[in-house]
C-alpha positions in Angstrom: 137.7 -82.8 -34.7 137.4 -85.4 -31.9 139.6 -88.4 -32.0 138.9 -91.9 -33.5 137.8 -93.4 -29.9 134.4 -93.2 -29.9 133.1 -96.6 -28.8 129.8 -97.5 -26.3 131.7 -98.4 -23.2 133.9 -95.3 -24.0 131.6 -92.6 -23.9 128.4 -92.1 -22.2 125.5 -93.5 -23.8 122.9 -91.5 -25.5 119.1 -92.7 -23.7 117.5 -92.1 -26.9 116.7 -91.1 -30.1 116.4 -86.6 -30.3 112.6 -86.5 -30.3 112.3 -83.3 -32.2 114.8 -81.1 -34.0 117.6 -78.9 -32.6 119.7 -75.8 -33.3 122.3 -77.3 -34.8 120.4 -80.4 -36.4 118.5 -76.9 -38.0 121.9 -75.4 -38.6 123.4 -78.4 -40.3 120.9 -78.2 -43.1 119.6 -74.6 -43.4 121.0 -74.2 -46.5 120.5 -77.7 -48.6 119.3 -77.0 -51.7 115.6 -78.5 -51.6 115.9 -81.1 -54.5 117.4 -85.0 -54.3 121.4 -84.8 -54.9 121.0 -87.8 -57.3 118.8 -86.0 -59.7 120.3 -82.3 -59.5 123.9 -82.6 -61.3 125.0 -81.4 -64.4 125.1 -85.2 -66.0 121.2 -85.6 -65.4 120.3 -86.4 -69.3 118.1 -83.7 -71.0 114.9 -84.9 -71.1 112.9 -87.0 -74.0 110.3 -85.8 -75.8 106.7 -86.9 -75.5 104.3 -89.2 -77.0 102.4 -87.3 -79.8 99.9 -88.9 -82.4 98.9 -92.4 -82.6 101.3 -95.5 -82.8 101.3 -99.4 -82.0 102.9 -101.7 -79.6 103.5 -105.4 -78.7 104.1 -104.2 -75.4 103.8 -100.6 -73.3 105.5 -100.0 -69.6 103.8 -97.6 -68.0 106.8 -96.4 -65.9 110.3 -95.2 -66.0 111.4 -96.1 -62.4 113.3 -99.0 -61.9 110.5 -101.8 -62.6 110.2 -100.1 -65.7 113.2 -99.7 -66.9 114.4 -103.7 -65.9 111.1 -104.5 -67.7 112.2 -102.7 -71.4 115.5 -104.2 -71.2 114.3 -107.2 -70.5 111.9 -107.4 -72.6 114.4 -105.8 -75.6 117.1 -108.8 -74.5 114.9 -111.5 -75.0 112.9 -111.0 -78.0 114.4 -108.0 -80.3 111.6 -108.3 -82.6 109.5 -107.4 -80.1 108.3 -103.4 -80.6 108.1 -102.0 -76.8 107.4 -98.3 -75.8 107.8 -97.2 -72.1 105.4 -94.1 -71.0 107.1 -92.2 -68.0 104.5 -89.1 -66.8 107.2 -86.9 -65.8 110.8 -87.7 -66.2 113.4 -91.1 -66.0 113.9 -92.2 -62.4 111.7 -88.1 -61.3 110.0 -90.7 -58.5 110.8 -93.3 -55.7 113.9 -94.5 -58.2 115.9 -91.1 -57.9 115.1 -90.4 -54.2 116.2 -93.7 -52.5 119.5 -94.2 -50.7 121.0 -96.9 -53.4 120.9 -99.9 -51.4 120.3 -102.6 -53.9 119.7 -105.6 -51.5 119.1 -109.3 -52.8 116.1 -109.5 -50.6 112.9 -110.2 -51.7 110.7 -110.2 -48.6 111.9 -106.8 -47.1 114.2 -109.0 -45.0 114.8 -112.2 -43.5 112.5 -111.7 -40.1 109.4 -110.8 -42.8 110.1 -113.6 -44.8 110.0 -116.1 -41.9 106.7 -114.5 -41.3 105.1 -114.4 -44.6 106.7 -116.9 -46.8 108.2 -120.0 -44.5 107.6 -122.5 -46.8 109.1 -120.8 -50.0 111.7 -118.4 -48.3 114.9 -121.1 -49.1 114.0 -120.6 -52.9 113.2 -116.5 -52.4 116.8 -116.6 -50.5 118.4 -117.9 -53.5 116.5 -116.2 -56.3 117.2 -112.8 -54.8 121.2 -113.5 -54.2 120.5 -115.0 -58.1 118.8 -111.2 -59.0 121.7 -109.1 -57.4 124.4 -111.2 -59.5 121.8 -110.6 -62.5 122.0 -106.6 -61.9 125.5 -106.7 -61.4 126.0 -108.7 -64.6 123.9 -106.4 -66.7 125.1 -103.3 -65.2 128.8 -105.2 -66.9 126.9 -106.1 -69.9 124.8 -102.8 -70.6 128.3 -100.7 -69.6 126.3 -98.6 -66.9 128.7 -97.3 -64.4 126.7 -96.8 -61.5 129.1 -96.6 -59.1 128.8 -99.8 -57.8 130.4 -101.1 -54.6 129.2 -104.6 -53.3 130.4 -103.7 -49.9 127.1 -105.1 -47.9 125.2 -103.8 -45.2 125.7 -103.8 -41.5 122.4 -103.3 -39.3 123.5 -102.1 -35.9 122.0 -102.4 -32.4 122.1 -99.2 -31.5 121.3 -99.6 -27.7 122.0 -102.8 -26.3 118.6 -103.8 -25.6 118.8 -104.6 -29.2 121.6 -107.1 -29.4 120.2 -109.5 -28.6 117.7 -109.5 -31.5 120.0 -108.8 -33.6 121.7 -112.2 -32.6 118.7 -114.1 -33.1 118.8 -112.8 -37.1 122.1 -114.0 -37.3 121.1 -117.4 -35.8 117.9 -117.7 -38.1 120.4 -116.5 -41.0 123.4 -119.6 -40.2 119.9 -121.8 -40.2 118.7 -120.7 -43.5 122.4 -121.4 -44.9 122.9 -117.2 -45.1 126.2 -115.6 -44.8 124.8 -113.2 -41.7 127.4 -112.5 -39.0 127.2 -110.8 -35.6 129.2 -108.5 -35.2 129.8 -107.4 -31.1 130.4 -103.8 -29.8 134.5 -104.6 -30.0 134.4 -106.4 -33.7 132.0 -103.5 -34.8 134.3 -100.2 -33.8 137.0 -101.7 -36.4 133.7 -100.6 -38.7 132.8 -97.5 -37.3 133.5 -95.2 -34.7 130.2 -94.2 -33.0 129.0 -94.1 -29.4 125.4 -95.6 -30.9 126.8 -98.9 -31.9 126.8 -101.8 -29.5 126.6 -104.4 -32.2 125.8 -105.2 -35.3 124.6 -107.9 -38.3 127.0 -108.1 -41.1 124.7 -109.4 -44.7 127.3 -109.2 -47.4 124.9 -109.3 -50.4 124.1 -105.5 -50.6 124.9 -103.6 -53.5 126.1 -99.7 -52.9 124.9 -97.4 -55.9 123.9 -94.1 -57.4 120.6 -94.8 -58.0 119.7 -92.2 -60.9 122.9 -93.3 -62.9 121.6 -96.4 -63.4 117.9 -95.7 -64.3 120.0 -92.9 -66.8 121.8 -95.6 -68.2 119.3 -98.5 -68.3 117.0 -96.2 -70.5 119.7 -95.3 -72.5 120.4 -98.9 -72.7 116.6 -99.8 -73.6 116.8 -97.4 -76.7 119.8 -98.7 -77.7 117.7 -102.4 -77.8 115.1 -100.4 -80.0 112.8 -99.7 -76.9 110.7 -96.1 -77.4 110.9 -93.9 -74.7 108.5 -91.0 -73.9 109.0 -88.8 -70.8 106.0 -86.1 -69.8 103.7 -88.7 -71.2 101.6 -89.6 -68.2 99.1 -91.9 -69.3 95.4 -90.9 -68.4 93.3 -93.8 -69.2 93.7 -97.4 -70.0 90.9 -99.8 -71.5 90.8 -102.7 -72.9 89.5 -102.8 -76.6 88.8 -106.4 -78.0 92.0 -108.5 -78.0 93.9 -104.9 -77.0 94.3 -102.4 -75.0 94.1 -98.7 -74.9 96.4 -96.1 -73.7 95.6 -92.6 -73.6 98.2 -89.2 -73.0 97.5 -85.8 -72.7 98.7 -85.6 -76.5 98.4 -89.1 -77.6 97.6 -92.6 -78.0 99.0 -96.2 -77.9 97.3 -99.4 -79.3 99.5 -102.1 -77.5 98.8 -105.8 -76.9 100.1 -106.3 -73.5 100.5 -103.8 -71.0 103.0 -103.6 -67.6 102.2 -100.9 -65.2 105.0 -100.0 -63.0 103.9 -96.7 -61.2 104.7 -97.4 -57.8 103.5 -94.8 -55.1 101.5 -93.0 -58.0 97.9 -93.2 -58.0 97.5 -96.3 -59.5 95.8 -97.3 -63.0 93.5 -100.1 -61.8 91.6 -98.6 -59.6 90.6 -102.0 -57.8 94.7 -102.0 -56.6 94.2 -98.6 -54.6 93.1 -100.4 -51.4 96.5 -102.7 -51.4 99.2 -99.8 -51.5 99.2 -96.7 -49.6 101.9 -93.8 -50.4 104.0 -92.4 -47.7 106.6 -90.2 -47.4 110.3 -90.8 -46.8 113.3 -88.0 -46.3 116.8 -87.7 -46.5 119.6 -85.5 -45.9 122.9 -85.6 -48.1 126.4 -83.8 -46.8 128.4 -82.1 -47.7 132.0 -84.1 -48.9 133.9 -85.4 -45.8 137.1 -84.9 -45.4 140.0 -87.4 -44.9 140.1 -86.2 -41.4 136.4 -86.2 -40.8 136.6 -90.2 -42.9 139.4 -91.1 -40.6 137.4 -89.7 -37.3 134.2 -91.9 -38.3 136.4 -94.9 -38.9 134.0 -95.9 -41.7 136.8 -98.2 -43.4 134.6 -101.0 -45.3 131.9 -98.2 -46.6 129.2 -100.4 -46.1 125.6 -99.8 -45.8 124.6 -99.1 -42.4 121.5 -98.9 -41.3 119.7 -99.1 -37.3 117.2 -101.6 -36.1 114.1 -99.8 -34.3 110.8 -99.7 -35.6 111.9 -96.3 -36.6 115.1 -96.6 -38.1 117.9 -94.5 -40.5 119.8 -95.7 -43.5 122.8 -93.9 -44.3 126.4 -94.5 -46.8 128.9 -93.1 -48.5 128.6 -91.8 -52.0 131.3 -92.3 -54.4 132.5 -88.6 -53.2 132.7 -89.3 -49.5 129.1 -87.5 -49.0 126.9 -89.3 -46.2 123.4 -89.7 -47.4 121.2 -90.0 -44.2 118.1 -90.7 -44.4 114.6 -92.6 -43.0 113.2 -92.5 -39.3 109.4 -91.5 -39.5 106.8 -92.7 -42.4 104.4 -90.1 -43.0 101.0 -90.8 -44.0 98.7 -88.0 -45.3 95.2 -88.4 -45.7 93.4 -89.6 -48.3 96.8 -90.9 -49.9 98.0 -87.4 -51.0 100.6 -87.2 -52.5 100.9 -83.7 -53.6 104.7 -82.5 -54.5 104.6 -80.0 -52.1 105.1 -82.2 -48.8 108.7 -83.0 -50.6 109.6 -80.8 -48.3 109.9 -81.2 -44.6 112.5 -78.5 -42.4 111.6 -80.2 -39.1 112.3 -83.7 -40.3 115.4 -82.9 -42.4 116.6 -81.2 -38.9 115.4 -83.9 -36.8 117.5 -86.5 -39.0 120.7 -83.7 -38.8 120.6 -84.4 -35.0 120.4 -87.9 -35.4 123.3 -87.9 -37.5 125.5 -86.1 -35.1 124.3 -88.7 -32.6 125.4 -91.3 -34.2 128.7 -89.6 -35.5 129.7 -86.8 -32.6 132.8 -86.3 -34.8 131.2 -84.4 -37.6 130.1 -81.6 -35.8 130.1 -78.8 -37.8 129.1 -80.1 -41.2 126.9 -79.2 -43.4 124.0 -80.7 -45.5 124.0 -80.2 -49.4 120.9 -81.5 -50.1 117.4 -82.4 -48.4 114.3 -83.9 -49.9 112.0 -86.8 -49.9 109.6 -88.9 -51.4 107.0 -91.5 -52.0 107.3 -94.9 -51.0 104.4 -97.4 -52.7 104.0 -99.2 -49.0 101.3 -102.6 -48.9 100.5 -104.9 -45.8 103.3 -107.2 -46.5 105.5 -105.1 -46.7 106.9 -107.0 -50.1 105.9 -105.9 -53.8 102.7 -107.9 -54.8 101.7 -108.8 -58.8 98.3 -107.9 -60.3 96.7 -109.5 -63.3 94.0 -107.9 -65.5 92.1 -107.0 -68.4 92.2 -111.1 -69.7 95.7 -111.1 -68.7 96.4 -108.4 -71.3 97.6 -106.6 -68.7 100.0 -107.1 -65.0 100.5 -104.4 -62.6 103.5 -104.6 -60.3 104.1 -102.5 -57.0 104.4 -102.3 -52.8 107.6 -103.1 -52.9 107.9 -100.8 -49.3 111.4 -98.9 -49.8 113.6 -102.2 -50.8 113.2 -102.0 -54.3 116.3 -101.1 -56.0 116.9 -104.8 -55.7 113.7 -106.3 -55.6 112.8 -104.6 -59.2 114.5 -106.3 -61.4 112.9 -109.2 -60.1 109.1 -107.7 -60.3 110.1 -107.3 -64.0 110.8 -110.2 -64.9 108.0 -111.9 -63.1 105.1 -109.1 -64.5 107.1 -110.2 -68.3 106.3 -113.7 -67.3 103.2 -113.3 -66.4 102.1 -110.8 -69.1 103.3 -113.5 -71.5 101.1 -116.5 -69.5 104.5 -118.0 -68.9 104.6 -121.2 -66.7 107.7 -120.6 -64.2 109.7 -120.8 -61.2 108.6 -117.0 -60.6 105.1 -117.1 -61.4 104.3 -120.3 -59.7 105.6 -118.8 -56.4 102.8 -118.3 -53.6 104.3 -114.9 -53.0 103.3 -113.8 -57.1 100.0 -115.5 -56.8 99.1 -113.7 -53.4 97.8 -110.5 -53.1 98.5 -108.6 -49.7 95.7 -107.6 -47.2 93.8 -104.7 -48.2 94.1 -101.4 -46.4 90.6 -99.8 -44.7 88.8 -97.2 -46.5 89.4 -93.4 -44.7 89.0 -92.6 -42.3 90.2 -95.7 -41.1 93.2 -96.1 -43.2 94.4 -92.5 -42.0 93.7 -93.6 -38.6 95.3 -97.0 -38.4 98.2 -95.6 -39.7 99.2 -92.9 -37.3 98.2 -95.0 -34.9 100.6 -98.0 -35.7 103.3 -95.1 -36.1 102.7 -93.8 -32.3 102.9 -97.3 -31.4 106.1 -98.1 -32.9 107.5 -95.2 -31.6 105.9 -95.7 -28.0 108.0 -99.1 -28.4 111.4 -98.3 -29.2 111.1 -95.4 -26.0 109.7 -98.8 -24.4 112.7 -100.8 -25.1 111.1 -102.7 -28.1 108.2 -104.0 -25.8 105.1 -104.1 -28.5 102.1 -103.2 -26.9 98.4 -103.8 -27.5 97.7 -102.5 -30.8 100.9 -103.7 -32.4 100.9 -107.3 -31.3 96.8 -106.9 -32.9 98.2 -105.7 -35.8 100.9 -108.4 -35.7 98.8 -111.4 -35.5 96.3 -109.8 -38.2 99.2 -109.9 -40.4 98.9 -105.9 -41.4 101.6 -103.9 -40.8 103.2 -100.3 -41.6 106.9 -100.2 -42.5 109.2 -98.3 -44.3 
């Protein structure tokens, strides 16, 4: 195992990014089993039964991700008398919610930079409700007694050739403006963080929850039935009309009469058909190790277990699990046309193998090791990159979604925000330009399938180009659309 020395002006400096995968990127994860670590352990709860027959509802989530779930135990909390039923089509936390990498962030905008662009003139109040919504999550994961494995440890986004210090800088600056507790971190502060030859730099945001995802969607809907919520699995709801002063739900082997309605079904093909053209699905993947050992942990220098994650267009986010496995994950969003989102593209050998090699880039010292798990998923992306709210049906009913791969956080604050407005609530949250603004729409195919793997050339034509945006993205820029991950 090489030595704990590994530093940029140590070592000589990878060029780039690995541009396809290797023999022993392949090697490191020929024998992951294909399924997300978070959802294949023995403590994954057996799964509820289905709606059947006919019942009633004040109010029916359509949903058991995140959103979801923070919506039934919100709604539960505030109004026990209230009868709730939550519909999940397949099973608690199956989607985007049990395939992430568990960084609950207090953002709200998918970052400072893309709040400065999109919400100026309301970020100071979006800074302070999202740092507001992580102490929330942390309070109720006390309250509800979900051990999640929590770790408030932050996140560190590292520069990780130095043509991207000094951008990284200018974050920080913006951040100290903004009254945010960013720090720079240079190449020398960093390697008392990590030992890598890919890190020249970093930004240090402290409010960044580390957790195991599918624990807490387990226990928040076994906290929402303890508040008297109803919880279906394998009940994917099929259609959804409004019927005088209600509305409709309909199963494959029942139905629900409800009076208000949240849908929360992310990247799934979405209820209201009208909201189709805002969101497009793309995939995500991720590799999980195997458990490091204290030598391996010692080699990596990885003492404060943050979050890390790089800043390219492209970029990885990668931690530490509770057992000292490295979850590694991101890189390339893949579109495929016509918004399919068929199971089967789950899995990808060439990008799990591609990611492999990236890891050993970034961490020479773990050569050798092997991958436990590979799999990925579908991320409900919009224009904005931010999650967007959706009124309907006489306000009987509020769909919430787009929230672009930063929504372990940003949930629990959609919920509350769709229960506000399902409930024609006058607030802080719903009079927000962000709630009442819809995202641009994305083209019709072939032009949506086009634009997109365009933009994702270009972004990676940039970061070979030393960040230098050309033509298309700086259109693309100033039209306010974008493609993220």
């Amino acid at each position: 195992m090489a030595p704990n020395n590994f530093h940029p002006a140590a070592v000589e400096k990878s060029a780039a990014w690995a541009s396809s995968p290797t023999a022993r990127g392949t090697a490191v994860v020929a024998e992951a089993a294909p399924a997300p670590f978070w959802l294949d352990r023995p403590e994954r709860p057996v799964a509820r039964g289905r709606l059947t027959g006919s019942t009633t509802a004040d109010l029916v989530i359509v949903g058991g991700g995140f959103t979801g779930l923070w919506a039934a135990v919100q709604a539960a909390e505030a109004d026990p008398a209230r009868s709730v039923i939550l519909l999940e089509g397949a099973r608690i936390a199956e989607g985007a919610s049990g395939r992430n990498g568990g960084f609950c962030s207090a953002s709200l905008t998918h970052g400072l930079v893309n709040g400065l662009d999109r919400y100026a003139d309301e970020l100071p109040e979006l800074l302070r409700m999202g740092v507001e919504t992580l102490d929330e999550i942390e309070a109720a994961m006390r309250r509800l007694g979900i051990d999640a494995d929590a770790e408030r440890n932050g996140e560190l986004d590292i520069a990780n050739f130095q043509w991207q210090v000094d951008d990284l800088k200018e974050v920080a600056r913006q951040g100290r403006v903004l009254d945010q507790p960013l720090r720079f971190l240079d190449a020398d502060e960093l390697a008392r963080h990590i030992s890598s030859p890919m890190a020249h730099g970093a930004v240090y945001d402290p409010d960044v929850i580390l957790i195991d995802p599918a624990r807490l969607a387990w226990g928040l809907a076994a906290a929402a039935e303890r508040l008297g919520v109803r919880v279906y699995e394998h009940s994917e709801v099929t259609d959804l009309r409004s019927v005088g002063d209600r509305v409709h739900l309909q199963t494959g082997y029942g139905t629900v009469d409800a009076a208000k309605v949240i849908l929360a079904t992310a990247a799934s093909k979405p209820l209201r058909r009208k909201l189709g053209h805002l969101m497009v699905p793309v995939w995500d993947y991720a590799i999980m190790t195997e458990p490091l050992t204290d030598a391996q942990l010692a080699a990596i220098g990885w003492t404060g277990r943050q979050g890390l994650a790089d800043s390219g267009n492209r970029f990885h986010y990668f931690r530490l699990t509770a057992d000292n496995r490295i979850l590694f994950g991101g890189w390339d969003a893949i579109y495929h046309y016509g918004s399919d989102t068929d199971p089967r593209h789950a899995q990808r050998p060439a990008e799990f193998a591609l990611l492999a090699e990236h890891l050993l880039q970034v961490f020479p010292q773990l050569e050798g090791i092997k991958a436990s798990h590979a799999w990925g998923g579908v991320i409900d992306t919009c224009s904005r990159f931010s999650n967007f709210w959706d009124v309907s049906m006489g306000g009987k009913v509020v769909s919430v979604l787009g929230f672009t791969g930063l929504g372990v956080g940003a949930s629990h604050f959609g919920a509350r925000t769709a229960l506000d407005l399902v409930d024609g609530k006058d607030t802080e949250r719903t009079r927000l330009k962000m709630v009442k603004k819809k995202p641009l729409p994305f083209p019709p195919e072939p032009l949506r399938w086009f634009g997109i793997t365009v933009t994702r050339h270009e972004f990676a034509r940039a970061d070979r180009n030393q960040g230098r945006r050309g033509l298309w993205l700086k259109t693309m820029d100033a039209l306010g659309l974008g493609f993220d991950s």
